[in-house]
N, C-alpha and C positions, 0 to 999 in steps of 0.2 A: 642614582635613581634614573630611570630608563624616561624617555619622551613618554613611552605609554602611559605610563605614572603618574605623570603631570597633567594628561589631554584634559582639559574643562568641558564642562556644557558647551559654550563657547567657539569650541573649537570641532565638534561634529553636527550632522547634518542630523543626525536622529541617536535616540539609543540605542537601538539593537536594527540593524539592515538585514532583513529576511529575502534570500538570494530562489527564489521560486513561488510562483502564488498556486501551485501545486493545492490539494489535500492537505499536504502537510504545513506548508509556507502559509497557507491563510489562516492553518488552527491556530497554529507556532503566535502568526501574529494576532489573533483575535485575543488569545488571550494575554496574550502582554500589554496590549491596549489597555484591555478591561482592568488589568492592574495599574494602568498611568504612568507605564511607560510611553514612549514617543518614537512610534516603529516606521522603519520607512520599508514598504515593500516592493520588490524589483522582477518585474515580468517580463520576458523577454520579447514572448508574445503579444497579440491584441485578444480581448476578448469580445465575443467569442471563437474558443479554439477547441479543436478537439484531441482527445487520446484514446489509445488503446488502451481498451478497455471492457470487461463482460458486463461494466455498468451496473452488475448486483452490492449491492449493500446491507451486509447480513446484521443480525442484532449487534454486537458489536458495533457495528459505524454509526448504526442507528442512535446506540447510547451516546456518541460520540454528539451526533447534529443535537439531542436535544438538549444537552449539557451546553450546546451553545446558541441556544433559543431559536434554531434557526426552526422554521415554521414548517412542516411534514404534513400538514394536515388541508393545504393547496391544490391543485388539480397539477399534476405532472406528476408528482410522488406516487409511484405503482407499488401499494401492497403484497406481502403472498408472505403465504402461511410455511415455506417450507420448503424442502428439497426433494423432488421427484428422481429415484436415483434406476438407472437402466443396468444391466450387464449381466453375462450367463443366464439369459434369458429368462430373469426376474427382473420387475417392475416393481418399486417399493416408495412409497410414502411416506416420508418421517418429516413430522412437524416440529417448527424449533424449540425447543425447550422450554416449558416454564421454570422460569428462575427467579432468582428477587435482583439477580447483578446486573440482569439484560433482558430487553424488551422481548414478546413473543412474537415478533415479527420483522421481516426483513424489508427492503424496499428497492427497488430501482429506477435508478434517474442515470438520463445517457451526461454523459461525459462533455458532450458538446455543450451542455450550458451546467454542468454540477459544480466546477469550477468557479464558473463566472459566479454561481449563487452565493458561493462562500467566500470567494475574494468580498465581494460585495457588501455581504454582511461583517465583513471586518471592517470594511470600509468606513460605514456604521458605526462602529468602536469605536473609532478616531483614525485607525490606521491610515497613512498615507500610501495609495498605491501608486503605482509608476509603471505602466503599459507599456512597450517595445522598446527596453530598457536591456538590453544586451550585454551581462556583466563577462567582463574578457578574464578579472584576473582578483590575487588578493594585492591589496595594499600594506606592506608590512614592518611593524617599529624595526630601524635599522641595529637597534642593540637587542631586544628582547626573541624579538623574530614573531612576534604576535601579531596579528592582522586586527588592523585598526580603522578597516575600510576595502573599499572597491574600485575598483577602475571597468569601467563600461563605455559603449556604444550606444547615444541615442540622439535618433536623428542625423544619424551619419556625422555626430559630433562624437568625440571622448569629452566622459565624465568623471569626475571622481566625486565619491560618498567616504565618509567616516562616521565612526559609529563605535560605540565601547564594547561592542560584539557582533558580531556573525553569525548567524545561522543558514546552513547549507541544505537547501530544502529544492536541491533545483537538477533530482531524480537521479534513472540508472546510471547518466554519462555524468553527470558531478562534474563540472570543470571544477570549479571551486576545489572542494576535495582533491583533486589528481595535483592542483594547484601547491596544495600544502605539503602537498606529499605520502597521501592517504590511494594507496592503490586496494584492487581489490586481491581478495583473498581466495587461494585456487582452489583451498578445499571446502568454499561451499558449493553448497549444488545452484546453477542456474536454470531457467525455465524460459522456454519461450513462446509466446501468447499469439494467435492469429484470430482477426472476428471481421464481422461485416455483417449489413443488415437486409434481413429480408423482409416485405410484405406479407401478412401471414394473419389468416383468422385465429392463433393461437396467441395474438397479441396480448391476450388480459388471460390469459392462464394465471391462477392462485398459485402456482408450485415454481420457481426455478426449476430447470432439469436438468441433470447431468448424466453422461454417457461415459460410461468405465471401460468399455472395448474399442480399442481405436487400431483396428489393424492395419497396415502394410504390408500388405501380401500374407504370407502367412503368421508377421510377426507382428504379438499383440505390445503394442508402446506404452512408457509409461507416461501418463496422463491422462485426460479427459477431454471429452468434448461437451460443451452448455449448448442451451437454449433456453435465454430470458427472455420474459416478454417486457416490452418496454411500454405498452397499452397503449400505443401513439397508431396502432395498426401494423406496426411493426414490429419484430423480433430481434436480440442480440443474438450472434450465430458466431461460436466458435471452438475453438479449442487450445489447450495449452500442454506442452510437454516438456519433459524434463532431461539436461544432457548427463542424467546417469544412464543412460543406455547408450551402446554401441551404433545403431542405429541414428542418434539425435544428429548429425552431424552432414549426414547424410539424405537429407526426407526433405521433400520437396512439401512444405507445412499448408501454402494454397491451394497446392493440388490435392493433399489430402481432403482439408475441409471440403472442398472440391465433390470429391468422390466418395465420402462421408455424408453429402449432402443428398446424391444421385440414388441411396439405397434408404432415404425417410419416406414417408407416405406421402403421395403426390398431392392429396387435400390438402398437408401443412404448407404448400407452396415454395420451398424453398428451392427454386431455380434460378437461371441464371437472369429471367426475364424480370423476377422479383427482385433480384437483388437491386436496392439501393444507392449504394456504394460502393470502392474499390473492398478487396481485400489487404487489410491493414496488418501488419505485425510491430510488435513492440518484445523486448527482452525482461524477464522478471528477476531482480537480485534478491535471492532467500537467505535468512538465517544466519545475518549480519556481516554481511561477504564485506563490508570497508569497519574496519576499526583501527581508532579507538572513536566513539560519537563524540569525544569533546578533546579537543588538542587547539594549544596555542591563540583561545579566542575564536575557537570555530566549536561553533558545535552542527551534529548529522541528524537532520529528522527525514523520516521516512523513506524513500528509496534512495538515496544517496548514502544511509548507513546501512542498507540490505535487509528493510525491516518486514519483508514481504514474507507468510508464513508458508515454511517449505510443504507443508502438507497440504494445502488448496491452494495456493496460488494467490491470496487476497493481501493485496496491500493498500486498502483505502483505510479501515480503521486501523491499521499498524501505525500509517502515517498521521492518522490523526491522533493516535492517543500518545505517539512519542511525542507531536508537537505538543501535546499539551503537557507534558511533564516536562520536557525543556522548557517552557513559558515558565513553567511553576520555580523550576531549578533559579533559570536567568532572574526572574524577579527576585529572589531571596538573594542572590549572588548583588546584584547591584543594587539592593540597600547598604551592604556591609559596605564601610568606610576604607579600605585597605586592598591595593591588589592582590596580598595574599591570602587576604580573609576571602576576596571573590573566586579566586582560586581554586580556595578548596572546597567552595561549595559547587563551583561549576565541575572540580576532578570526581565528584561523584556521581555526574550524571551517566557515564556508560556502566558503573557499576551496579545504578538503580535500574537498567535496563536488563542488564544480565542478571539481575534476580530477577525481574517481572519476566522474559521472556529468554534469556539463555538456556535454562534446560529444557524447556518447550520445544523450541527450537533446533537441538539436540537430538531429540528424539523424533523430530520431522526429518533430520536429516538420515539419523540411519533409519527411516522410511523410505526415502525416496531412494535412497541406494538398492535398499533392499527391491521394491519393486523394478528397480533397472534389470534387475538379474531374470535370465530369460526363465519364463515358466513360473515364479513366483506372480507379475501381477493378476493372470488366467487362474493359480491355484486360490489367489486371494478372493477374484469374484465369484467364480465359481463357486466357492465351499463356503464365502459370510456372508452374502446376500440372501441365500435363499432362509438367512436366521434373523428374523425383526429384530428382536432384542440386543443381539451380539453389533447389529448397524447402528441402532438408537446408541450405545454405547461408540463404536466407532467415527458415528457423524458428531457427539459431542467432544471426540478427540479431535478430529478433524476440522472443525469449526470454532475449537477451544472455547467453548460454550459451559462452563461452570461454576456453579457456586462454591463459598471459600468450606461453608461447612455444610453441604448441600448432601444426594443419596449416595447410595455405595459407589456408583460410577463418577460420580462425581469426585469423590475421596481417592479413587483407584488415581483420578487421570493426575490428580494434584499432587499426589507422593510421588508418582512416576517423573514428572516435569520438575520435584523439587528433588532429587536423587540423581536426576543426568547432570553429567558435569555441562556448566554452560557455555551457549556457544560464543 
């Protein structure tokens, strides 16, 4: 019998150690709290801290906060009805779906404090969080090879934590992860995101907006450029692209937003006098680029298993709904009385993933390839926008906005996602 086998109550500092208080690391731990576990959560940061981020929160995440009571209905929480979509010189409005799976509204809250709100409200649960807590490394049974704890940085001291599980919630660069031996995967697509804020009277716009033509000279790239309002008097300002094009490698991403910015309407303010802040970039991992999400007492929620969706770039509610199925998994896992019996309920969490989201996924990927290819994303704006119906359909692809037995489109997008092999 392995030490692992043996560890008592006793002998760890919490049940399960959540290594990011990210999206993901506060849902992961909010709700394992709320089941009576004993979660210690590990930031590396202080709050508040910010990220990169378009700060949109579409129905999807939405269902996420209220599933965990967190209160929406506060002054900071900016409503809007929808997506205002630009390209080939159509302007188009599609509002988000009535569904019975997902609310008909989306919301945006900046980054700099959405964070902090949801660490906090874990907090709340019982969760114990731990502020500029620096984790360097895993701690691991010396027969089993299971990680049964952490080794950190706090206070310019080394720590160690133990704990009967891990969860690795602590984003694109994953030490933890890389730690285990979980690298990532070359054939997903990556995305890389640039924003910054301007002053702008379109600060309480009802629509998020997205912009489908992002040229470079004469070449149209594949991705998008936003503009959310954050209703604070300022705007989110950015854009995100993806490295299935030849070009991605090569693009100088601030000077775009840059010179993206020099040709909007001079009324929306978006100059250099308004701006804010720096221009910020961050890297986006799609379509499950580290697997496996559960090996050896570690399990991967949100960007650290690559849960961000290759078709819009959104990994706020990816990361919170995988944390919350990892809560749900690890809670069942650590009643059963038996390492093997915990095993085997924790060996089917990457599998519960890749039915909920593997052919989904799949088929955002051969998207994004496909628009790399030169002259497909211009033939795709060009010819579907100017057709409301063929977008309302496409923006419920792209936002994975459906019901299980909902209308025809809704049927279309669900065989298709349940037919790709997953990713």
């Amino acid at each position: 019998m392995s030490e692992q086998t043996r560890v008592t109550r006793r002998d760890i500092d919490a049940d399960v150690i959540v290594v990011g208080a990210g999206p993901a690391g506060a849902t992961t731990a909010f709700h394992l709290a709320r089941a009576g576990l004993d979660v210690l959560l590990l930031e590396k940061t202080r709050f508040p801290r910010e990220k990169v981020c378009g700060d949109g929160l579409t129905p999807r995440a939405v269902k996420q906060l209220v599933a965990m009571g967190v209160d929406i209905n506060v002054p900071g929480w900016i409503r809007n009805k929808g997506l205002r979509v630009y390209g080939g010189g159509v302007r188009l409005e599609l509002d988000w779906p009535e569904l019975s799976s997902y609310p008909d509204f989306g919301l945006v809250r900046t980054r700099a404090d959405f964070d902090q709100i949801l660490a906090r409200h874990a907090e709340r649960a019982g969760v114990r969080l731990r502020e500029g807590v620096n984790v360097t490394g895993p701690v691991l049974d010396e027969r089993s090879g299971h990680i049964v704890g952490v080794t950190a940085k706090a206070d310019g001291e080394e720590v160690t934590y133990r704990s009967r599980l891990v969860v690795a919630a602590d984003g694109n660069s994953t030490r933890l992860s890389i730690a285990m031996g979980l690298h990532k995967r070359q054939d997903r697509p990556m995305g890389v995101a640039v924003r910054t804020y301007y002053t702008s009277p379109r600060h309480d716009d009802d629509y998020l907006e997205t912009w489908l033509e992002l040229w470079d000279g004469d070449r149209l790239l594949p991705g998008y450029g936003w503009i959310f309002p954050v209703g604070d008097g300022t705007c989110n300002v950015g854009l995100g692209l993806l490295n299935t094009s030849e070009a991605f490698k090569h693009i100088d991403y601030r000077d775009l937003l840059r010179r993206w910015m020099k040709n909007t309407p001079s009324e929306w303010g978006f100059t250099e006098e308004n701006m804010t802040g720096p221009i910020r970039g961050a890297a986006l991992p799609m379509g499950f680029n580290r697997q496996p999400h559960y090996t050896r007492g570690l399990v991967l929620v949100g960007d650290a298993g690559g849960s961000i969706n290759p078709f819009n770039g959104e990994g706020i509610a990816y990361a919170m709904e995988t944390g919350r199925t990892a809560a749900e998994l690890i809670v069942q896992a650590l009643a059963r009385p038996t390492p093997a019996q915990r095993e085997r309920v924790l060996l089917a969490y990457p599998r519960i993933l890749k039915e909920a989201y593997g052919g989904y996924f799949t088929l955002g990927r051969l998207f994004v390839e496909a628009i790399g290819k030169p002259g497909v994303m211009s033939f795709a704006t060009r010819h579907g926008l100017p057709h409301p119906t063929l977008m309302r359909f496409a923006f419920k692809l792209l936002a994975n906005l459906t019901d299980r037995r909902g209308d025809v489109s809704d049927r279309i997008i669900n065989a298709l996602s349940k037919v790709a092999p997953p990713a």
